[in-house]
C-alpha positions as CSV (number, residue, x, y, z in Angstrom):
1,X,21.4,-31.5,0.1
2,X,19.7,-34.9,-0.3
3,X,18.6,-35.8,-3.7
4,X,17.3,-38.7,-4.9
5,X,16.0,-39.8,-8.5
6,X,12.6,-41.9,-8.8
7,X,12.4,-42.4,-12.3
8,X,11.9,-38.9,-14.0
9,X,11.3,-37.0,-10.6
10,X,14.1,-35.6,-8.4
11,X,13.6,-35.5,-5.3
12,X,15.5,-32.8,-2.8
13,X,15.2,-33.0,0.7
14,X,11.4,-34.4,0.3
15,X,10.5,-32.0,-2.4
16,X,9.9,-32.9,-6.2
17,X,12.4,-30.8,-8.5
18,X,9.4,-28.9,-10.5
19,X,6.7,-29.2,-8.6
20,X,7.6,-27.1,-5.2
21,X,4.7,-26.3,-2.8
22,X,2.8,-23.7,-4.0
23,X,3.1,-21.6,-1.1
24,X,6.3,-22.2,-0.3
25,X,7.7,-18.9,-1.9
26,X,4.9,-16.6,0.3
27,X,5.6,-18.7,2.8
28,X,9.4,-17.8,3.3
29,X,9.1,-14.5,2.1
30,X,6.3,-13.8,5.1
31,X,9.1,-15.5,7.7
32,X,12.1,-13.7,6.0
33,X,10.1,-10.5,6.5
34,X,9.3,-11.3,10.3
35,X,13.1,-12.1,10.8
36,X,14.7,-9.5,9.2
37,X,12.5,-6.9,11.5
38,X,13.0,-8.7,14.9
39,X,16.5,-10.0,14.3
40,X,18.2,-7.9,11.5
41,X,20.1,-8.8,8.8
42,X,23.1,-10.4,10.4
43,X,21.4,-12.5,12.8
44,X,19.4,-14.1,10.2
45,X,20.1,-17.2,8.9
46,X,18.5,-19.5,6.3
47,X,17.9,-21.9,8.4
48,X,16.0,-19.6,11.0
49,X,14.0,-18.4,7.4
50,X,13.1,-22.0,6.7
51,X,12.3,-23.3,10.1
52,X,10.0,-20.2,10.8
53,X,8.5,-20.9,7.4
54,X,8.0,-24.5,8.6
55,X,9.6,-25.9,5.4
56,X,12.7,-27.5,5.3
57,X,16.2,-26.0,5.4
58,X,16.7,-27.2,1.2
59,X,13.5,-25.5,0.3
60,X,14.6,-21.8,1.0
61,X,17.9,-22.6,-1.2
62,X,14.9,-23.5,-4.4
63,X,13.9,-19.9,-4.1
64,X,17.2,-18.0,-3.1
65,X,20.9,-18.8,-3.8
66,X,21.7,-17.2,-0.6
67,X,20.9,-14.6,2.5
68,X,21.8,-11.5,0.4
69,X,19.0,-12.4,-2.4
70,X,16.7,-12.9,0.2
71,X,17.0,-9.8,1.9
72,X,17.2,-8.1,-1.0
73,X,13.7,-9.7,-2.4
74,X,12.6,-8.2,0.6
75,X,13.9,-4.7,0.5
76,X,12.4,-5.0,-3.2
77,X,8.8,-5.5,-1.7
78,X,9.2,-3.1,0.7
79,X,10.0,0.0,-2.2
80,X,7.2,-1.4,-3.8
81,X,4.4,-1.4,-1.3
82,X,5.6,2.0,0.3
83,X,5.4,3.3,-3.9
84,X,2.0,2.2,-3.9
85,X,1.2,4.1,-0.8
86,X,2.5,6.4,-1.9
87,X,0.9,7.4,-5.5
88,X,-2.8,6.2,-3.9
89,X,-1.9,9.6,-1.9
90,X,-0.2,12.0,-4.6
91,X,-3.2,14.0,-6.7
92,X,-2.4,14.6,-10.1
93,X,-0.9,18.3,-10.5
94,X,-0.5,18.8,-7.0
95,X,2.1,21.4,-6.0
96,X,5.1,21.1,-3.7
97,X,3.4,21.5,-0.5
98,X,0.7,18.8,-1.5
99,X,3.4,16.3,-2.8
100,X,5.3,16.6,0.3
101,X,2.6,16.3,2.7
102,X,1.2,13.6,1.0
103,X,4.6,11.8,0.6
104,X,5.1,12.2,4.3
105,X,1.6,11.2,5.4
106,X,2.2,8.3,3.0
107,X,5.4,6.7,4.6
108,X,3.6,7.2,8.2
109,X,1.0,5.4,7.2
110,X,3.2,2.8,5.9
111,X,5.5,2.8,9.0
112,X,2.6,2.2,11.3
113,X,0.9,-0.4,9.9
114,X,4.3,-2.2,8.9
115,X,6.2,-1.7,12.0
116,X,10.1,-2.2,11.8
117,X,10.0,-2.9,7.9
118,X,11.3,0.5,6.9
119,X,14.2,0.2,9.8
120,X,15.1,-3.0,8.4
121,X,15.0,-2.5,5.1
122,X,17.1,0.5,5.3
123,X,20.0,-1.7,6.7
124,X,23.6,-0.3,4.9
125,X,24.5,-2.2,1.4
126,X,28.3,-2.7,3.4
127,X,27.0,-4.8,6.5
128,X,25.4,-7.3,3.1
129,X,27.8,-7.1,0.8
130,X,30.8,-7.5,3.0
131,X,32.6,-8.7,0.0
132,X,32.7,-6.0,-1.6
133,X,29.6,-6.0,-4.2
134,X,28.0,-3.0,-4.3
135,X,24.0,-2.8,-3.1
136,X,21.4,0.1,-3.6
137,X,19.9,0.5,-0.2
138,X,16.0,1.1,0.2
139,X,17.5,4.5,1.7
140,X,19.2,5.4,-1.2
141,X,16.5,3.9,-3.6
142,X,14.3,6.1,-1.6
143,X,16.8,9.4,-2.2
144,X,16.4,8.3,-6.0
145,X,12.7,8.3,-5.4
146,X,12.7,11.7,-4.0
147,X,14.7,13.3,-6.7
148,X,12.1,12.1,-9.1
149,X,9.6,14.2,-7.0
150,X,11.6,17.3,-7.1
151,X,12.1,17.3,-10.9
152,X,8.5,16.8,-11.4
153,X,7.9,19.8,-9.5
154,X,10.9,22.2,-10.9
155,X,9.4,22.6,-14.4
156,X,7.1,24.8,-12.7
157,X,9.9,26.9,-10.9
158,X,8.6,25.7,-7.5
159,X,11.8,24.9,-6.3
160,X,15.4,26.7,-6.7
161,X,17.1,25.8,-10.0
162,X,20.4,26.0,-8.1
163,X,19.8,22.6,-6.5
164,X,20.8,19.0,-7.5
165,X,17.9,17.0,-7.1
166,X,19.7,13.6,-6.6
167,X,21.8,14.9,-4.1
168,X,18.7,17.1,-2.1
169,X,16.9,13.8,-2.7
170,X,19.4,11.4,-1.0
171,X,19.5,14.4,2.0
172,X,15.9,14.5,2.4
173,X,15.7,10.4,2.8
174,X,18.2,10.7,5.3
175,X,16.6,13.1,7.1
176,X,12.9,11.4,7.0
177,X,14.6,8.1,8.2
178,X,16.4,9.9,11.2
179,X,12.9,12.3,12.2
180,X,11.0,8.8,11.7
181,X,13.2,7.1,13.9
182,X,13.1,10.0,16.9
183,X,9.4,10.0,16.5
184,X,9.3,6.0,17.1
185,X,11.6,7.0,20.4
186,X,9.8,10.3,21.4
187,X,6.5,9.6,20.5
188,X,5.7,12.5,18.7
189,X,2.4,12.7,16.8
190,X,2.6,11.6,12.7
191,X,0.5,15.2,12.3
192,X,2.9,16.8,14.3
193,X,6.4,15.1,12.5
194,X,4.2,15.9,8.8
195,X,3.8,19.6,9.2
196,X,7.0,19.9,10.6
197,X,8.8,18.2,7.9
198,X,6.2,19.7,5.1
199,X,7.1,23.6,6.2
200,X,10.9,23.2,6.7
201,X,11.2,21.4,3.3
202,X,9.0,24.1,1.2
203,X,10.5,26.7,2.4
204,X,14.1,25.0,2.2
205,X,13.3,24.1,-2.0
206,X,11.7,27.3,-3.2
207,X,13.8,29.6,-4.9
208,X,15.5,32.0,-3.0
C-alpha cells in the first residue's frame, strides 16, 4: 500500500489519511452488495468491491480489514432493513395468525424488491469463517428473530407451552428460506406461499 507523508497529511494510494471521500463508504457498501448477490461470497474479492465502486483497491482496506467484515457489514444491513419491513407490518396486539401473516408478507415484500439479497445473505458462517471463527448467519439471526415472535405471543397461551421457541424459531427460518427459494423456481404466487405458510404454522404452534 503506497503511502506517502506531505508534511502533516498521509497520503495512501491517493487518499488523505482523515479525510477519505465522503461517499466512499456508501459507495463500496452499494458494490459489495451487488457482488455478493451476483457472484457470492467466495467469488468476491476486494479488489472486484473496489473496482466496481470505482475507488481504488487501498480505499476498501480504510473501511474493512478484510472480505469477512465486509460481508458481514452487509448481512448486518440486510437484518436491519428486512426488521424494518418488518415492524412497519406487525400491529400492536396482533395475535398469531396476524403476526405470521404479516411477518411472511413482510419478507416477500422484501425479497422482491431486493432480489438475491436474502439468498446471499443467508450464505453458511463455515464457507466465511473457514478458519474456524464462529459467525451468526442472517438464517440463524433470523431463527433468533422468530423465537422473539413466539414468546411474545405465548403469554397469551396461543401457542403450545411444550415447545422451545429458539429451536421452533431456527426450524421455521429454515423452512421460509427453502419455500422462498422453491417459490423463486416455481413461480408460485407471494399470496399463495403466505396463506400456505400462515395456516400450516398456526395450526402447527397452538396448543394441542
Amino acid at each position: 500500500m503506497g503511502r506517502v507523508v506531505l508534511g502533516q497529511v498521509v497520503i495512501i494510494n491517493g487518499e488523505q489519511n482523515g479525510r477519505r471521500r465522503p461517499d466512499s463508504l456508501a459507495r463500496l457498501k452499494q458494490a459489495a452488495r451487488t457482488l455478493f448477490v451476483e457472484r457470492g461470497y467466495d467469488a468476491t474479492r476486494p479488489q472486484d468491491i473496489a473496482r466496481e465502486a470505482g475507488l481504488g483497491h487501498g480505499t476498501f482496506y480504510l473501511h474493512y480489514p478484510d472480505k469477512r467484515a465486509c460481508f458481514l457489514a452487509f448481512v448486518d444491513e440486510a437484518r436491519r432493513e428486512l426488521g424494518e419491513q418488518v415492524r412497519g407490518r406487525l400491529m400492536p396486539g396482533a395475535g398469531l395468525e396476524e403476526r405470521i401473516a404479516a411477518v411472511l408478507g413482510a419478507v416477500c415484500d422484501y425479497a422482491d424488491r431486493h432480489p438475491g439479497v436474502l439468498r446471499a445473505a443467508m450464505t453458511d458462517g463455515r464457507v466465511i469463517d473457514a478458519e474456524g471463527v464462529e459467525t451468526q448467519s442472517l438464517l440463524m439471526a433470523w431463527g433468533l428473530d422468530w423465537a422473539e415472535t413466539l414468546r411474545g405471543v405465548a403469554s397469551d397461551g396461543s401457542t403450545s407451552d411444550r415447545l422451545n421457541p429458539d429451536i421452533i424459531g431456527q426450524a421455521i427460518a429454515g423452512a421460509l428460506y427453502q419455500a422462498g427459494q422453491d417459490r423463486s423456481r416455481s413461480g408460485r404466487s407471494r399470496e399463495e406461499l403466505v396463506n400456505n405458510l400462515t395456516l400450516f404454522l398456526v395450526r402447527a404452534l397452538r396448543p394441542d
